[in-house]
C-alpha positions, 0 to 999 in steps of 0.5 A: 557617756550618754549625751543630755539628750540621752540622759536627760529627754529620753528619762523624762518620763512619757505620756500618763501625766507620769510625775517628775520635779524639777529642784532649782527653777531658773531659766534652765528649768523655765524651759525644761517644765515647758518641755516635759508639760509637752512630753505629757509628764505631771511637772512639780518643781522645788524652789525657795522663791514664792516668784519662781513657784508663781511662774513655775504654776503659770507654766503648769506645773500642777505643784509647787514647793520647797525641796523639804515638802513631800510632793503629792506622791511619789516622783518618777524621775527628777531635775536638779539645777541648783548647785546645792547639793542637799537637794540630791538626798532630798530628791531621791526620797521622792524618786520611785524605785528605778527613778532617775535623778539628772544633776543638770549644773555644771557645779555641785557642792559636795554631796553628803552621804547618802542613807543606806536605804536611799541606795537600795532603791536601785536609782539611776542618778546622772550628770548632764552637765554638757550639751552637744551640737546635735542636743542643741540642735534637737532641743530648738527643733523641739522648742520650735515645734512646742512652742517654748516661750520665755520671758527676758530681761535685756541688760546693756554689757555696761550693766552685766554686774546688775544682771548678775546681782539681780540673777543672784538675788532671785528678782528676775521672772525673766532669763537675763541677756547681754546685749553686747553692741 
């Protein structure tokens, strides 16, 4: 099985401002726009929220909108970290023939079932739900080396329910920590 370093940086496509989007844009995508705007890829993101598509074009993404719009041309690889799976059908009649698409949750609904002509167009889909030491070591050498910034919002243990409503209902442009002492 192919490791999120693998699966993940290495399909992310390279140089030549080369077209990729991310779908679900949270504090995981945060960081993976960062990464591919470093990697030389032309970053597009799809998210409901009018905040997070202001943060996501602050970060330089060159385009913003819902997973229903058509992004201004064809996509070579693609991210989703929402756990709704309708995006999957979505994403790929955005993907190029031979594009990659990464399910980067851990969780997934069910995916519907997939027009024939979506599964002629020899896509590689993929799952990238799980990290090892070594993928966490060579993404914070990464981040180091960018640098990747990220806002945050501190929350006390006491008001962990608060961080998971406001997470929830989209009011963060922040990712939400726990202090724990």
């Amino acid at each position: 099985m192919p490791s999120t370093r693998e699966c993940v940086a290495s399909r992310l496509p390279h140089g030549d401002r080369r077209p990729c989007v991310l779908a679900g844009f949270g504090a995981s995508a945060d960081l993976v726009l960062q990464l591919a705007y470093h990697q030389g890829c032309e970053v597009h993101v799809f998210t409901r929220g009018i905040a997070h598509r202001q943060l996501a074009e602050k970060l330089e993404a060159i385009w913003t909108g819902a997973a229903d719009e058509a992004p201004p041309r064809a996509l070579d690889a693609a991210i989703i970290f929402a756990l709704a799976s309708t995006l999957v059908p979505q994403a790929l009649r955005h993907l190029r023939k031979s594009g990659t698409l990464a399910l980067a949750g851990i969780t997934i609904t069910q995916i519907p079932e997939l027009e024939l002509r979506l599964a002629c167009h020899e896509q590689v889909i993929c799952s990238v739900a799980n990290s090892t030491r070594e993928d966490c070591r060579d993404f914070l050498r990464l981040a180091a080396e960018i640098p990747i910034q990220t806002p945050i919002h501190v929350y006390s243990l006491s008001d962990a329910n608060r961080a998971t409503t406001d997470l929830k209902q989209c009011k963060l442009e922040a990712a939400a920590v726990l202090r724990v002492s």
